[in-house]
C-alpha positions in Angstrom: 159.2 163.3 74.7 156.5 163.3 77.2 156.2 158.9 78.6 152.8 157.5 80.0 153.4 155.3 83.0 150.9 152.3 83.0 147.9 153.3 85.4 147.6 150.6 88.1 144.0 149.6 89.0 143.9 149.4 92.7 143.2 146.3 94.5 139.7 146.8 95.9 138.5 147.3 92.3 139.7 144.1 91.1 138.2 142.8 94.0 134.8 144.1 93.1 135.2 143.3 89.8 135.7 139.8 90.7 132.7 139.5 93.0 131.0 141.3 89.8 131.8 138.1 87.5 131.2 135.6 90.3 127.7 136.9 91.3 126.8 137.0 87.3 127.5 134.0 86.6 124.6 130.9 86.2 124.4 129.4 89.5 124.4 125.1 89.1 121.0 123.2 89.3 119.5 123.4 92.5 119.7 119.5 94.0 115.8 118.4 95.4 115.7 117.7 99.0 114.4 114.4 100.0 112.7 112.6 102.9 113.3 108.8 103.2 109.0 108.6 105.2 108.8 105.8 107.2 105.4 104.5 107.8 104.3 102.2 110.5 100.9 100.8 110.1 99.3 99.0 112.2 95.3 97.7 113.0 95.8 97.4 116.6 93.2 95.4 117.6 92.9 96.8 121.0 90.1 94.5 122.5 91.5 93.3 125.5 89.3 90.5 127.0 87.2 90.1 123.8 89.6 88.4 121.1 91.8 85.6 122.2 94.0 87.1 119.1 94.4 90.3 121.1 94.7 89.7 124.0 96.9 92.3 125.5 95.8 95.2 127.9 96.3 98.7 126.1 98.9 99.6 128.2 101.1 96.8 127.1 99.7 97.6 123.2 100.8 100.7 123.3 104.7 100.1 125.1 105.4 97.1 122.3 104.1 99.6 119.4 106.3 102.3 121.2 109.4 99.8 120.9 108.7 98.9 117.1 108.4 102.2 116.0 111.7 102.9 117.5 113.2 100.1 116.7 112.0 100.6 112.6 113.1 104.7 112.7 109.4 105.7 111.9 108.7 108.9 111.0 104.9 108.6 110.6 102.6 106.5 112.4 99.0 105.2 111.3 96.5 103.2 113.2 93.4 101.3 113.1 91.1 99.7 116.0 92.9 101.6 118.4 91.8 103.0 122.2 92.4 106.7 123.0 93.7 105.3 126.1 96.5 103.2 123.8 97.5 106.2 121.3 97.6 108.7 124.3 100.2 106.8 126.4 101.9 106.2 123.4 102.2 109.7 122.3 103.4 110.4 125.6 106.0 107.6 125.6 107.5 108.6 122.6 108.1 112.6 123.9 107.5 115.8 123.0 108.9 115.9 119.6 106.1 113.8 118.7 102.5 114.4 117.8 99.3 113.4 116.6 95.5 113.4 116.1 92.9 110.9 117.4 89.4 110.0 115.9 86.7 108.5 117.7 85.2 106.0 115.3 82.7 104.7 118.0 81.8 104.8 121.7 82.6 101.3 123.6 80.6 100.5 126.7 83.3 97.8 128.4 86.9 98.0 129.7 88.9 96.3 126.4 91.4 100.1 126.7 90.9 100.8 130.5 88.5 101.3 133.2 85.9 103.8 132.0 87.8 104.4 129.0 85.0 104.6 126.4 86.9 105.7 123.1 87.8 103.8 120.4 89.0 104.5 116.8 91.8 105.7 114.4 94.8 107.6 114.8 97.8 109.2 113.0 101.3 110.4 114.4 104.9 112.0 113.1 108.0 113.0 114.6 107.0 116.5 113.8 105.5 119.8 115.1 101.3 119.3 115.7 99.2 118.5 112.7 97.6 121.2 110.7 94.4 121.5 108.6 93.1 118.1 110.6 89.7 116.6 108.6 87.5 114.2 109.1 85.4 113.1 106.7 82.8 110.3 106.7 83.0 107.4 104.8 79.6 106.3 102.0 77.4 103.1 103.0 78.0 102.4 106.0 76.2 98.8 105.7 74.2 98.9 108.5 77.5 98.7 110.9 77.1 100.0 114.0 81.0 101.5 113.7 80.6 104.0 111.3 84.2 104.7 108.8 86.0 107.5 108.3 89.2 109.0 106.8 91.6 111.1 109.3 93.8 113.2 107.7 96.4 116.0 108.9 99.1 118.3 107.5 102.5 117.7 108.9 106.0 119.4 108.2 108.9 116.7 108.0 111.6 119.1 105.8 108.4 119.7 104.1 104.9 119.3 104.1 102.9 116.5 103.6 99.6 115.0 104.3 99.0 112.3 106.5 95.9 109.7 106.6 94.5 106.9 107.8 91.2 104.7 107.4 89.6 101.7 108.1 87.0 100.6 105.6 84.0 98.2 106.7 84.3 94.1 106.4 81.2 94.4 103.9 82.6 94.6 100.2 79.3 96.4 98.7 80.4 99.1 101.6 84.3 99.0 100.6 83.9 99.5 96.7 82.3 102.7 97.6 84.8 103.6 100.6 87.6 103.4 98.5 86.4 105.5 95.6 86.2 108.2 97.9 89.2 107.9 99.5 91.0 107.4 96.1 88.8 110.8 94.9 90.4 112.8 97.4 93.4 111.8 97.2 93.6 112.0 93.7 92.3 115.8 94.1 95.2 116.5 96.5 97.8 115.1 93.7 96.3 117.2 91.2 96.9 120.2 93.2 100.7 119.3 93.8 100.3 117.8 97.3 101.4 114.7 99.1 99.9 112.6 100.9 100.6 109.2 102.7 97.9 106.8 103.6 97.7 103.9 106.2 94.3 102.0 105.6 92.9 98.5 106.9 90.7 98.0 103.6 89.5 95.1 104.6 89.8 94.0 100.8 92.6 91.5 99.8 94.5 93.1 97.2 96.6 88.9 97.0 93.0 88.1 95.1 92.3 89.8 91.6 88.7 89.4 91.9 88.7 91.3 95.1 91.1 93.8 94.7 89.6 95.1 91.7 87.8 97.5 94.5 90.9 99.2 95.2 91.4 100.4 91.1 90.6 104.1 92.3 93.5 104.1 95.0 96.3 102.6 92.7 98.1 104.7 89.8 99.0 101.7 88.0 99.3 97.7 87.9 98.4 96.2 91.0 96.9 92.9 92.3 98.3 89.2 92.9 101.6 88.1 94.3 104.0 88.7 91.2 105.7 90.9 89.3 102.9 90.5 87.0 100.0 92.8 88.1 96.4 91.6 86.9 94.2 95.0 88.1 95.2 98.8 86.5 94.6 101.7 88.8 92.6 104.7 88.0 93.7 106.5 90.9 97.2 108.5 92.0 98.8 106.2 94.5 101.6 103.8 94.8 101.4 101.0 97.7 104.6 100.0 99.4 104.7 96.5 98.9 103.1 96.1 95.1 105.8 95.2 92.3 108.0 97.3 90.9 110.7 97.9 88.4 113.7 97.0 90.5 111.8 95.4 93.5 112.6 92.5 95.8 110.3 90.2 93.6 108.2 89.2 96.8 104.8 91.6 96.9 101.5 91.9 98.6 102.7 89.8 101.9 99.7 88.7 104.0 98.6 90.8 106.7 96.0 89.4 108.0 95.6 85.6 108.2 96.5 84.8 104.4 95.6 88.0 103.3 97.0 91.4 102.7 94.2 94.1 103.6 96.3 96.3 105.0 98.1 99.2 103.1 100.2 101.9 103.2 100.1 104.5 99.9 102.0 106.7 98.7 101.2 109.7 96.3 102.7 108.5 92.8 104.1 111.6 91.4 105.7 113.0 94.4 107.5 109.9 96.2 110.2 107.9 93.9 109.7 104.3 92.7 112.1 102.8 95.7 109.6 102.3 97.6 109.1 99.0 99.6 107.4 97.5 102.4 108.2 94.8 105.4 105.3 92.8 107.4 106.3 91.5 110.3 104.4 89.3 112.9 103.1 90.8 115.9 101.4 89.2 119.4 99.1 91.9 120.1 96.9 91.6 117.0 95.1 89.3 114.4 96.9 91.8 111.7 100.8 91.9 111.2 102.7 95.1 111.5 103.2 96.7 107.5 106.1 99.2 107.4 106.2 101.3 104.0 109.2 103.8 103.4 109.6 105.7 100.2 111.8 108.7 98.9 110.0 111.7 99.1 111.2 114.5 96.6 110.8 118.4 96.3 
């Protein structure tokens, strides 16, 4: 009687079989990255010999920004009423993994940033490679102002991409209605399309009054307005502010910014950055507006 032996599968088989199985079967859910952004925003105020409130040379602006900024782990820097002379040595201070883009908002005829320094205006900066797709778009109704307004926007890469702006809308409220619609339009239009966007903005509208901040409806997403965790204006726009009220917030909102009130901002898109967001005023010597530092949890 003829016996089988047993066959013996060799080892590198069951090895590939193995990797077979393994390389079939349903990876886990991918986790989302995540950005903690960091937003220092700041009207400067950079008039040097003109405002008693101000009165630091751009120099010394510029080296006690570079120490807060530091000092707070900001990733992304906006600013308002700022010299060129100001945001360059400051862009230089903080070294070459840092960048930016500057706007000229209007030409100055005195020495507030430096001798012969003649520009003046807004600025953005990240701890990230140069800024892409920069725009600059004018602002409506200027209100006869002899500093025209405008929104500075630019692409930058942080783990991902996201869009960086800043603004600084004119003291005149018929002109700041109409400012902020457009601001809120475009930024709405980049949320629709899936992007993300960060503003830093001196509105010059105080968002601690309901009667005034009813202006700002097309920036906001949702409640907003007042200084509790009961909101008494509804958004129509697609952005979340670092210090309004929140589900889970510190209970204190809307902190004053400049003199008693808060007209200075820092958004976030709604749908793309969680609802831990917060934000921190802190006093500063250099300017008649506090330091507002927004962070949030980006997602994607």
């Amino acid at each position: 009687m003829n016996v089988r032996r047993p066959r013996h599968v060799s080892r590198p088989l069951v090895l590939l079989l193995v990797l077979l199985v393994v390389s079939l079967a349903p990876a886990p859910g991918a986790q989302a990255a995540t950005l903690r952004t960091k937003v220092f925003d700041f009207n400067a105020c950079d008039q040097y010999g003109r405002n008693p409130e101000c009165d630091a040379t751009a120099a010394q602006r510029a080296d006690a920004i570079l120490t807060s900024v530091l000092s707070g782990g900001s990733n992304a820097v906006t600013l308002q009423e700022v010299c060129r002379y100001t945001f360059d040595r400051l862009l230089q201070r903080l070294g070459s993994t840092w960048h930016g883009a500057f706007f000229q908002t209007v030409g100055i005829g005195d020495d507030r940033c430096a001798p012969g320094a003649r520009s003046w205006g807004i600025a953005l900066l990240a701890h990230a490679p140069v800024p892409t797709n920069v725009s600059v778009n004018l602002l409506p109704n200027p209100a006869g102002e002899s500093e025209r307004r405008y929104l500075l926007c630019g692409d930058v890469v942080i783990g991902t991409v996201f869009r960086v702006c800043t603004s600084h809308f004119s003291v005149k409220s018929t002109a700041s209605d109409d400012q902020a619609a457009y601001v809120g339009g475009r930024l709405a239009a980049h949320a629709a399309a899936g992007g993300a966007a960060v503003l830093g903005v001196d509105t010059n509208v105080d968002v601690r009054s309901c009667t005034a901040a009813a202006a700002l409806r097309p920036l906001y997403s949702s409640g907003f307005g007042g200084t509790s965790t009961a909101p008494c204006q509804t958004g129509t726009g697609a952005m979340v502010e670092a210090d309004q009220s929140r589900a889970g917030g510190d209970g204190t909102y809307n902190a004053p910014t400049c003199g008693t009130s808060k007209c200075d901002d820092v958004f976030f898109t709604a749908r793309r950055w969680s609802t831990d967001y917060r934000g921190v005023v802190s006093s500063s010597w250099l300017s008649d507006h506090e330091i507002l530092r927004g962070e949030g949890t980006l997602s994607w």
